[in-house]
ZATI-847688 format. One record per residue (C-alpha): residue in one letter; x, y, z. Coordinates in steps of 0.05 Angstrom, whole numbers, plus 5000, padded with zeros to 4 digits. Layout:
REM ZATI-847688
<atom><type>a</type><east>X</east><north>Y</north><up>Z</up></atom>
...
//
This chain:
REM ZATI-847688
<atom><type>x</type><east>4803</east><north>4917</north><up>5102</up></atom>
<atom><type>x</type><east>4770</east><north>4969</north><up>5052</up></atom>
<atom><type>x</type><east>4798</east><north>5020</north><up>5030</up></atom>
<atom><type>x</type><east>4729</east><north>5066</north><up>5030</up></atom>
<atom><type>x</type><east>4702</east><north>5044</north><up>4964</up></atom>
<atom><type>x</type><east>4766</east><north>5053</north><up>4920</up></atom>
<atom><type>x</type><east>4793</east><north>4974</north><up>4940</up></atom>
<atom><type>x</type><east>4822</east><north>4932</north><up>4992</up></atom>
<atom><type>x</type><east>4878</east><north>4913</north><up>5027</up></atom>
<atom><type>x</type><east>4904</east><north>4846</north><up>5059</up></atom>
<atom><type>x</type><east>4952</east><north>4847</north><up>5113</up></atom>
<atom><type>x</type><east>4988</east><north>4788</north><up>5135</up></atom>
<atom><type>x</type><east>5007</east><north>4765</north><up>5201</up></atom>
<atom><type>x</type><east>5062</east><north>4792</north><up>5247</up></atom>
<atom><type>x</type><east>5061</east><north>4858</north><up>5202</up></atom>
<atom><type>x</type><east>5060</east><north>4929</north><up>5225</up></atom>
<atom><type>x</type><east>5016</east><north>4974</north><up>5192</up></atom>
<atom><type>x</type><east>4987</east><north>5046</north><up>5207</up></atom>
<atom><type>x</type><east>4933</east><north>5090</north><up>5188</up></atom>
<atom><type>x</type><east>4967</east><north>5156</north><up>5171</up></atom>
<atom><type>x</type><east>4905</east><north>5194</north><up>5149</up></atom>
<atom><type>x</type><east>4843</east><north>5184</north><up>5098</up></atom>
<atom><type>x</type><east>4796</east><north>5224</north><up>5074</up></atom>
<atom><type>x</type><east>4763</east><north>5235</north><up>5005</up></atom>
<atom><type>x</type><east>4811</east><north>5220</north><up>4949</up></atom>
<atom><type>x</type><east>4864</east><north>5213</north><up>4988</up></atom>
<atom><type>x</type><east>4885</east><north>5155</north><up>5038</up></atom>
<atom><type>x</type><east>4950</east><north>5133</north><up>5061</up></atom>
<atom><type>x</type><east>4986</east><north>5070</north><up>5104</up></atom>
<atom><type>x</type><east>5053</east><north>5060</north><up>5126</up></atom>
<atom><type>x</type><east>5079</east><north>4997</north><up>5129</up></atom>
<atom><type>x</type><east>5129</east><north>4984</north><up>5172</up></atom>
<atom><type>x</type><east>5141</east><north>4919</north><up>5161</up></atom>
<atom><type>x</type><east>5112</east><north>4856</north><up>5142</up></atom>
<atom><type>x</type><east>5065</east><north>4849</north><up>5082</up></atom>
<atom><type>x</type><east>5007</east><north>4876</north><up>5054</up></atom>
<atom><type>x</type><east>4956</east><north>4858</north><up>4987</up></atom>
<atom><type>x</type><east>4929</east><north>4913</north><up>4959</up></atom>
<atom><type>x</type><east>4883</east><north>4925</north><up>4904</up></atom>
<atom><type>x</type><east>4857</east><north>4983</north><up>4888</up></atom>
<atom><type>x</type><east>4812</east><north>5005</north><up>4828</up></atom>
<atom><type>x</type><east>4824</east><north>5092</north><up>4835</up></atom>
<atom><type>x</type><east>4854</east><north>5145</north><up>4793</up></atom>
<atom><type>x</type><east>4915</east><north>5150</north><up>4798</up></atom>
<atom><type>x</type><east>4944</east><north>5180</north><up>4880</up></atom>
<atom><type>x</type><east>4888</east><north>5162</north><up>4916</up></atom>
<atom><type>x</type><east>4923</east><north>5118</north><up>4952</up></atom>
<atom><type>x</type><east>5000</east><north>5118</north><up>4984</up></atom>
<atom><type>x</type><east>5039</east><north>5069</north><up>5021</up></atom>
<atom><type>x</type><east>5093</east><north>5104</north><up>5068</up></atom>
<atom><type>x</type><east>5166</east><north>5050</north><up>5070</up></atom>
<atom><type>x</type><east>5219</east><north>5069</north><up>5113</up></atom>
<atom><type>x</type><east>5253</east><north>5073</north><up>5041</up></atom>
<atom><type>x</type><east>5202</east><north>5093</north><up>4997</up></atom>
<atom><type>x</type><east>5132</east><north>5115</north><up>4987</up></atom>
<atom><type>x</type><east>5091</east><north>5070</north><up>4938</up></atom>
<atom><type>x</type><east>5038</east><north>5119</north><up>4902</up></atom>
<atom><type>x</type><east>4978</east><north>5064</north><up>4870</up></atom>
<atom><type>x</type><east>4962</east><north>5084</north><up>4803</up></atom>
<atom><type>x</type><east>4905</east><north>5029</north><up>4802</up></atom>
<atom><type>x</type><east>4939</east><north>4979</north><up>4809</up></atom>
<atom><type>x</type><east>4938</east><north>4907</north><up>4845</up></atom>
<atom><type>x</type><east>5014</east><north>4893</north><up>4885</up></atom>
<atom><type>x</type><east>5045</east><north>4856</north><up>4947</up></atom>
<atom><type>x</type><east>5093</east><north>4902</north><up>4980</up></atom>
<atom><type>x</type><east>5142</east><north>4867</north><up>5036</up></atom>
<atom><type>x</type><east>5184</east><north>4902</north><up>5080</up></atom>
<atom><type>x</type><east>5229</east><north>4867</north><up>5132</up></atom>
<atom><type>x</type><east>5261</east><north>4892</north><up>5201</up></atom>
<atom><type>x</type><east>5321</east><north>4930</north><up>5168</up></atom>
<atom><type>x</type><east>5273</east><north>4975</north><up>5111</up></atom>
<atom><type>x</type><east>5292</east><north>4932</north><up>5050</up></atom>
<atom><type>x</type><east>5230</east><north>4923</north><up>5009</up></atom>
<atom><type>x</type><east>5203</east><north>4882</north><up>4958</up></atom>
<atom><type>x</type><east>5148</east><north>4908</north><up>4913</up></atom>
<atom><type>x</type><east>5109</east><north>4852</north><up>4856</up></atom>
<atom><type>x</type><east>5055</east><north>4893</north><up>4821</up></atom>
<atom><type>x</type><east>5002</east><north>4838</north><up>4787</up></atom>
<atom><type>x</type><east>4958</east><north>4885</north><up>4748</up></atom>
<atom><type>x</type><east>4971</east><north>4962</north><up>4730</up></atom>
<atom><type>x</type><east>5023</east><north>5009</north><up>4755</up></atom>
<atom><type>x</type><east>5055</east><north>5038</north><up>4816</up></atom>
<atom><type>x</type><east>5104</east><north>5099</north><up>4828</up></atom>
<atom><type>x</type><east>5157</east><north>5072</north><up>4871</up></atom>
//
């Protein structure tokens, strides 16, 4: 899916994701669990991921983040940064 024109994101199967809210500059997911791809070329808080853990704030960045039914995640960031 797009992420209005900041990136994307890929989710995979048999995940649970939800739209929390977006607007301008600001748009945000929770992930429940599952994975999801994102990639996302912003400054820096345009775009949050909600854990049951943690919240991953992209700082343009490209990452996988996988969470699994007990809320232990795994983050792998490919390109950039992330606040974890």
């Amino acid at each position: 899916m797009n992420v209005s024109t900041i990136g994307e994101v890929t989710i995979d199967g048999d995940s649970r994701v939800r739209l929390v809210e977006t607007r301008d500059g600001h748009h945000r997911l929770a992930l429940e669990r599952g994975t999801l791809h994102a990639k996302i070329l912003a400054p820096p808080g345009q775009f949050i991921v909600d854990t049951a853990s943690a919240r991953a704030t992209d700082l343009g960045c490209a990452y996988t983040l996988h969470m699994d039914e007990e809320g232990t995640g795994i983050v792998s960031v490919t390109a950039g940064w992330i606040a974890f």
